[in-house]
VEXBA-483997 format. One record per residue (C-alpha): residue in one letter; residue number from 1; z, x, y. Coordinates in nm, 3 decimals. Example, Ala and Ser with C-alpha at 12.3 -4.5 7.8 and 13.67 -1.06 7.14 Angstrom:
# VEXBA-483997
<rec><type>A</type><seq>1</seq><w>0.780</w><u>1.230</u><v>-0.450</v></rec>
<rec><type>S</type><seq>2</seq><w>0.714</w><u>1.367</u><v>-0.106</v></rec>
//
This chain:
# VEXBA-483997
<rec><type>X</type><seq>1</seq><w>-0.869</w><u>1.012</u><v>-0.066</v></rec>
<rec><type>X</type><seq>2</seq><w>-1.181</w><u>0.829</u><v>-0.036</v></rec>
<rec><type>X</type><seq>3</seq><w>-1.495</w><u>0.947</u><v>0.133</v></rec>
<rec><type>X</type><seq>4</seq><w>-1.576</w><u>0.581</u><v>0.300</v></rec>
<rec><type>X</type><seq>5</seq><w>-1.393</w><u>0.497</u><v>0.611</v></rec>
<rec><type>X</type><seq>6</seq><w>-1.375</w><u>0.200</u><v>0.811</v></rec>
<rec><type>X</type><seq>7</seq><w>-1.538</w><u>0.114</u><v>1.124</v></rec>
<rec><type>X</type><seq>8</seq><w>-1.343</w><u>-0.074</u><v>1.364</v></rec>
<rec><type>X</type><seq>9</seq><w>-1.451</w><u>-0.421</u><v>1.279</v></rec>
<rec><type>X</type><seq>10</seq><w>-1.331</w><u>-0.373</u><v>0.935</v></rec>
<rec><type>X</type><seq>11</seq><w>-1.047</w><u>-0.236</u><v>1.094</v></rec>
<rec><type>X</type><seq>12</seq><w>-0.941</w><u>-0.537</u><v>1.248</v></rec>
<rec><type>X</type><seq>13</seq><w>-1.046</w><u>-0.795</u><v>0.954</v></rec>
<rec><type>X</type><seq>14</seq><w>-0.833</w><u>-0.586</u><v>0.725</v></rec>
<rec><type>X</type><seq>15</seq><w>-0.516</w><u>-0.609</u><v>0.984</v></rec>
<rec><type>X</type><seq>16</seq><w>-0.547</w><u>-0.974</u><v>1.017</v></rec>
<rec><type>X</type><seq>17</seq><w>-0.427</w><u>-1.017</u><v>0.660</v></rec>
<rec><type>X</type><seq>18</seq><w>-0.060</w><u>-1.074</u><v>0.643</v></rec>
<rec><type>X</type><seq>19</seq><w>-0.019</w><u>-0.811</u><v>0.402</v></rec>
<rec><type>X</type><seq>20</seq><w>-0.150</w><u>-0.544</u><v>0.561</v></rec>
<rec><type>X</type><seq>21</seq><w>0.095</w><u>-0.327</u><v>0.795</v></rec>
<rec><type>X</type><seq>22</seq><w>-0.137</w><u>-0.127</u><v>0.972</v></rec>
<rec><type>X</type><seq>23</seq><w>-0.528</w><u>0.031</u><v>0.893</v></rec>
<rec><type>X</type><seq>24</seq><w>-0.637</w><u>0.355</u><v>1.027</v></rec>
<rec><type>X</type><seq>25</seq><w>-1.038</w><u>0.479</u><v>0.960</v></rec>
<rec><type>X</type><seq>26</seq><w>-0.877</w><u>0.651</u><v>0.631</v></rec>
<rec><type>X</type><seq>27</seq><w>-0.619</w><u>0.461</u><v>0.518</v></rec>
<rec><type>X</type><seq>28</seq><w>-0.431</w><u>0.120</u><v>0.487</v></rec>
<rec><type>X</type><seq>29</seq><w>-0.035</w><u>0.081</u><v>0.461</v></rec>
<rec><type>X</type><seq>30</seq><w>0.019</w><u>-0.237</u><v>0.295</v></rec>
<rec><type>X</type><seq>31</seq><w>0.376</w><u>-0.454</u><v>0.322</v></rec>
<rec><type>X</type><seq>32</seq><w>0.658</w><u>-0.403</u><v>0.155</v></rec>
<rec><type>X</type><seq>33</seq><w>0.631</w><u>-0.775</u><v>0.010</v></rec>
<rec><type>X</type><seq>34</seq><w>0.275</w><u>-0.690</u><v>-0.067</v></rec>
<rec><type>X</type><seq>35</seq><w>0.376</w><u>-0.442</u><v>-0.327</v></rec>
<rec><type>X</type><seq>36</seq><w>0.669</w><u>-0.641</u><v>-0.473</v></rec>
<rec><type>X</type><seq>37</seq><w>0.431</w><u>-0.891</u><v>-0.539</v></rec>
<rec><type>X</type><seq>38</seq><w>0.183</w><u>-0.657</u><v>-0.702</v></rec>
<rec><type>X</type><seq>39</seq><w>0.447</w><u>-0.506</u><v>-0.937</v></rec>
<rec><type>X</type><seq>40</seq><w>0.563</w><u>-0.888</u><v>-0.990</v></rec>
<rec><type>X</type><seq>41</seq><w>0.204</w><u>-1.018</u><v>-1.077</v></rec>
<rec><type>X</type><seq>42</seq><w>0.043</w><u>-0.679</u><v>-1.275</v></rec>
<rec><type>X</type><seq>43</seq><w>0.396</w><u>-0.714</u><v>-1.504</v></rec>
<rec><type>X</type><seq>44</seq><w>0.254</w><u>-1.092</u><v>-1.556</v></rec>
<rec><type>X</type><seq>45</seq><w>-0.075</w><u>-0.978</u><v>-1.677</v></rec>
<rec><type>X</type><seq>46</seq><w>-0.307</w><u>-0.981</u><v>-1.342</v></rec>
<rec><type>X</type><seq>47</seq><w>-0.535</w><u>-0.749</u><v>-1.265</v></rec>
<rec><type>X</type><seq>48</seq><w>-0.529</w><u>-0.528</u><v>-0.976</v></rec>
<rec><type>X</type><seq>49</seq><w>-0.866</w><u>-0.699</u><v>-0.829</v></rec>
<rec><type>X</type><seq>50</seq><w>-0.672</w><u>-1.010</u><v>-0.899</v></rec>
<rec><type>X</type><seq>51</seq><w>-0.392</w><u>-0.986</u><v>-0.751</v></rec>
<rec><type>X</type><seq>52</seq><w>-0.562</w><u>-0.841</u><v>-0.434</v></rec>
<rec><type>X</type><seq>53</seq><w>-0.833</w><u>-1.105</u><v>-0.420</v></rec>
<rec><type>X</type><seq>54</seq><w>-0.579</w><u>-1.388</u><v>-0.492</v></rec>
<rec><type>X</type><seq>55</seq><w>-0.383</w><u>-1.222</u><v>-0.135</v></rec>
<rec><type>X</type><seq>56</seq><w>-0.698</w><u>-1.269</u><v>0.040</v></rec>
<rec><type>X</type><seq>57</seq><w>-0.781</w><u>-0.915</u><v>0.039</v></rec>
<rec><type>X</type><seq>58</seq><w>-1.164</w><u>-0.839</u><v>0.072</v></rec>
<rec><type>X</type><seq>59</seq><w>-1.197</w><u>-0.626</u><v>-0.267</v></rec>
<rec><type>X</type><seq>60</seq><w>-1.576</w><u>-0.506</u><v>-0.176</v></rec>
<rec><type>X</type><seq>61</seq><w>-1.438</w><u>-0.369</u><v>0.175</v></rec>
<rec><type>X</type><seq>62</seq><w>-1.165</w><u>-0.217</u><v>0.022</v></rec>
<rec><type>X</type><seq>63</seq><w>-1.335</w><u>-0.061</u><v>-0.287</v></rec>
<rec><type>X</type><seq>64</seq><w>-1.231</w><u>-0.103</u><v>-0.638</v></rec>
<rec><type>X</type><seq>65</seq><w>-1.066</w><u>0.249</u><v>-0.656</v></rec>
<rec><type>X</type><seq>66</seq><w>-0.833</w><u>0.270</u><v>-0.388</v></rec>
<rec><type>X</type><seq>67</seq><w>-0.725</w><u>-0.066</u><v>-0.562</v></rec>
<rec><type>X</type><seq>68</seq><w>-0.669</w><u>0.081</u><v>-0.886</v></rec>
<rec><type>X</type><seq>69</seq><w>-0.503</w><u>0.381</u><v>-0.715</v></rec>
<rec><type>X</type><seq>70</seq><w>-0.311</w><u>0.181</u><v>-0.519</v></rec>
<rec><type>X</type><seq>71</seq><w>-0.183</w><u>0.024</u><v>-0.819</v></rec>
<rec><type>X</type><seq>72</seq><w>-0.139</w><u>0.366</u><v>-1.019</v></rec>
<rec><type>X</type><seq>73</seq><w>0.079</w><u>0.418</u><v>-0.731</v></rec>
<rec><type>X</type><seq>74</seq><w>0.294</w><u>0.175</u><v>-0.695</v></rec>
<rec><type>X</type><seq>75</seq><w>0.375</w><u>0.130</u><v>-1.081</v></rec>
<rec><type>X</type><seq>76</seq><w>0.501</w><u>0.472</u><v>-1.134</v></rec>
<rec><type>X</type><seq>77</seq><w>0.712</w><u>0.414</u><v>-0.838</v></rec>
<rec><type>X</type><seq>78</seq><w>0.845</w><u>0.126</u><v>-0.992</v></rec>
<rec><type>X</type><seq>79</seq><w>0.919</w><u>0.301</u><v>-1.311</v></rec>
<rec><type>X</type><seq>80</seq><w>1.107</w><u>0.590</u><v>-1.102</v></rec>
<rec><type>X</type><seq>81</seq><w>1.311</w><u>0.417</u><v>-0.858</v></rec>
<rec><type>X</type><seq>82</seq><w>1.232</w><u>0.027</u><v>-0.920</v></rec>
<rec><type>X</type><seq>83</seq><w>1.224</w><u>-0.181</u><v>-0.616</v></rec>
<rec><type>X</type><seq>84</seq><w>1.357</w><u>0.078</u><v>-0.360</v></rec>
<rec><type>X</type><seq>85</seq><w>1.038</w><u>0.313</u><v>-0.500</v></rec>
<rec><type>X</type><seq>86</seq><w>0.872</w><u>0.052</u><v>-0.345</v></rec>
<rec><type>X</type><seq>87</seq><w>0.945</w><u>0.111</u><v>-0.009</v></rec>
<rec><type>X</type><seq>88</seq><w>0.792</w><u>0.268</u><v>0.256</v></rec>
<rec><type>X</type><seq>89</seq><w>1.009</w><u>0.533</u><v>0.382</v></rec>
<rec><type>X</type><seq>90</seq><w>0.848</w><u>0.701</u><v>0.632</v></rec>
<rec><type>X</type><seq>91</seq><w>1.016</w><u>0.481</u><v>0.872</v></rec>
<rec><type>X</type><seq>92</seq><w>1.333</w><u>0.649</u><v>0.762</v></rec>
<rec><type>X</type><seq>93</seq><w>1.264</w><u>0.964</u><v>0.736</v></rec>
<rec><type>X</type><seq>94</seq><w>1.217</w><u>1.070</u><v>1.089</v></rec>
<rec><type>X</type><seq>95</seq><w>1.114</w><u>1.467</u><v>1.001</v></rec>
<rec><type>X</type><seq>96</seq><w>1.276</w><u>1.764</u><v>0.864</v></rec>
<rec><type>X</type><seq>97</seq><w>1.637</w><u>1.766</u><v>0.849</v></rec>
<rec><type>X</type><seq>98</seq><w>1.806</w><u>1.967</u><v>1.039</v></rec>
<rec><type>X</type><seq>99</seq><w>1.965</w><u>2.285</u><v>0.898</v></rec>
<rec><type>X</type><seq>100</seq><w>2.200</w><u>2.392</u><v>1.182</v></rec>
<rec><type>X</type><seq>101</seq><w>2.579</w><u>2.323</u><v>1.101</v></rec>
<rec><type>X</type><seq>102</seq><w>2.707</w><u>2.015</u><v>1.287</v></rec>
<rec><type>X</type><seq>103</seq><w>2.995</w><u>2.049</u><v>1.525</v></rec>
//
């Protein structure tokens, strides 16, 4: 994680983009879509900054290396699970699972 966190304004440029799900001070979550179209382009030969500049993503507010790490990301889980590693499942999993026998 980075050091740099974002104040509120860049809070709310950030979630105006359509590819952005939601920003906290910390981090962003970005679409589903977003990262389908990442894998897509980077496969093409774009890079990172590119592809993220080309969305209309503010690459100096962002920083370079959450971009690239971003990226690291998403490629390796691409290469694991393909699309479906793309996902963001913490909308599915709801918590621990619970170990008590069902009746």
């Amino acid at each position: 994680m980075t050091k740099r966190y974002f104040t509120k304004m860049e809070q709310e440029q950030l979630k105006c983009n359509p590819n952005v799900q939601a920003v906290s001070e910390k981090a962003i979550t970005y679409t589903d879509e977003f990262k389908r179209h990442f894998i897509a382009e980077n496969e093409k030969g774009k890079f990172p900054r590119e592809i993220f500049e080309n969305a209309g993503l503010d690459v100096e507010l962002i920083g370079i290396k959450r971009i690239e790490s971003s990226g690291k990301r998403w490629r390796a889980s691409y290469r694991k699970a393909g699309v479906g590693g793309l996902q963001d499942t913490r909308k599915t999993n709801s918590g621990r699972p619970s170990e008590r026998e069902l009746t």
